[in-house]
C-alpha positions in Angstrom: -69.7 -29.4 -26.6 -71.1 -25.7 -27.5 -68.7 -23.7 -28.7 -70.8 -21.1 -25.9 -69.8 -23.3 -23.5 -66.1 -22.8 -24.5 -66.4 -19.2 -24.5 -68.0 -19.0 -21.4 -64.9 -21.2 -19.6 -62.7 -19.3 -21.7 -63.7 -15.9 -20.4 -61.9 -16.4 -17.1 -58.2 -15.4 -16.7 -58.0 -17.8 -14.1 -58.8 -20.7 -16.9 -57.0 -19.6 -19.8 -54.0 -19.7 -17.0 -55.0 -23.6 -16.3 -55.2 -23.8 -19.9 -51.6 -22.6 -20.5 -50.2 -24.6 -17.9 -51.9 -27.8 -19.2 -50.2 -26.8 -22.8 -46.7 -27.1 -20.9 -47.7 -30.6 -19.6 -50.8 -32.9 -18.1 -51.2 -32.2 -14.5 -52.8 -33.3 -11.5 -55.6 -30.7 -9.7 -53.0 -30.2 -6.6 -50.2 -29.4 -9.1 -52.8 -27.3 -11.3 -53.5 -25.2 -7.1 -49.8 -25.2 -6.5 -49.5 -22.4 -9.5 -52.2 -20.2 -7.5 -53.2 -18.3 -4.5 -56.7 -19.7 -4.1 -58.2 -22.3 -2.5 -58.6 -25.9 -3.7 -62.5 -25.9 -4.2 -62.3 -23.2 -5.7 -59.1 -24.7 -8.6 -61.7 -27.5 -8.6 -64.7 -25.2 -9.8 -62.7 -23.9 -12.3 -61.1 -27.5 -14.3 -64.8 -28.6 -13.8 -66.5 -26.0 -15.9 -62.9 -26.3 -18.1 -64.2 -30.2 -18.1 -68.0 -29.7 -19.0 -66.6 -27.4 -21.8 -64.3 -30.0 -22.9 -61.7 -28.0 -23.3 -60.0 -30.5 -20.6 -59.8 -34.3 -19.9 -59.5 -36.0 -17.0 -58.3 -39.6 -16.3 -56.9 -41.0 -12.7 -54.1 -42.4 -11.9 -53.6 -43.1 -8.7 -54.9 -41.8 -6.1 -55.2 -38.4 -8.5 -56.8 -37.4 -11.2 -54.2 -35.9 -13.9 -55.9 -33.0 -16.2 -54.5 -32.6 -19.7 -55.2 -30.2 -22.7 -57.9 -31.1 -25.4 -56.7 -29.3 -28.6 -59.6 -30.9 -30.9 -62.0 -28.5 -29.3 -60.0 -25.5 -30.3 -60.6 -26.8 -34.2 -64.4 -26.1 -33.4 -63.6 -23.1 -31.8 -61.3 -21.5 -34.1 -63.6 -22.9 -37.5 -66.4 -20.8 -35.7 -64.2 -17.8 -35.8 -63.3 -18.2 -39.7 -66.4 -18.8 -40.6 -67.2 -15.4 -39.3 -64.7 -13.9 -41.5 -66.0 -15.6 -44.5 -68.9 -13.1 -47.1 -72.1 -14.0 -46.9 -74.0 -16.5 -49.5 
């Protein structure tokens, strides 16, 4: 994981939406589309650039495949962002 790559997927309101939901509880994609006016494919695009910036995992069960939050990424993230706080040398 990049922490770029997290930025980028973090950019999008529509992600950081996903995100919140998934911090209420794991969810399945259908659930995930149920919370928004836009098509499946498109909910789909979005937890898979969510997944290749590991800021999600994905495991089935089922027949589905149930999305949950990965909160070690945000360590990475949020250790990037202090360390830009932090004097030089």
């Amino acid at each position: 994981m990049s922490v770029n790559e997290a930025f980028k997927a973090l950019a999008d309101p529509t992600r950081r939406k996903i995100l919140d939901l998934l911090k209420q509880s794991d969810l399945t994609a259908g659930e995930i589309a149920d919370h928004f006016e836009m098509t499946k494919p498109s909910i789909s695009n979005h937890l898979n650039i969510l997944k290749q910036a590991e800021l999600v995992w994905v495991q089935r069960q089922g027949q589905n495949m149930l999305y949950s939050l990965n909160t070690t990424i945000f360590q990475d993230v949020m250790k990037w962002i202090m360390d830009l706080g932090q004097p030089k040398g």
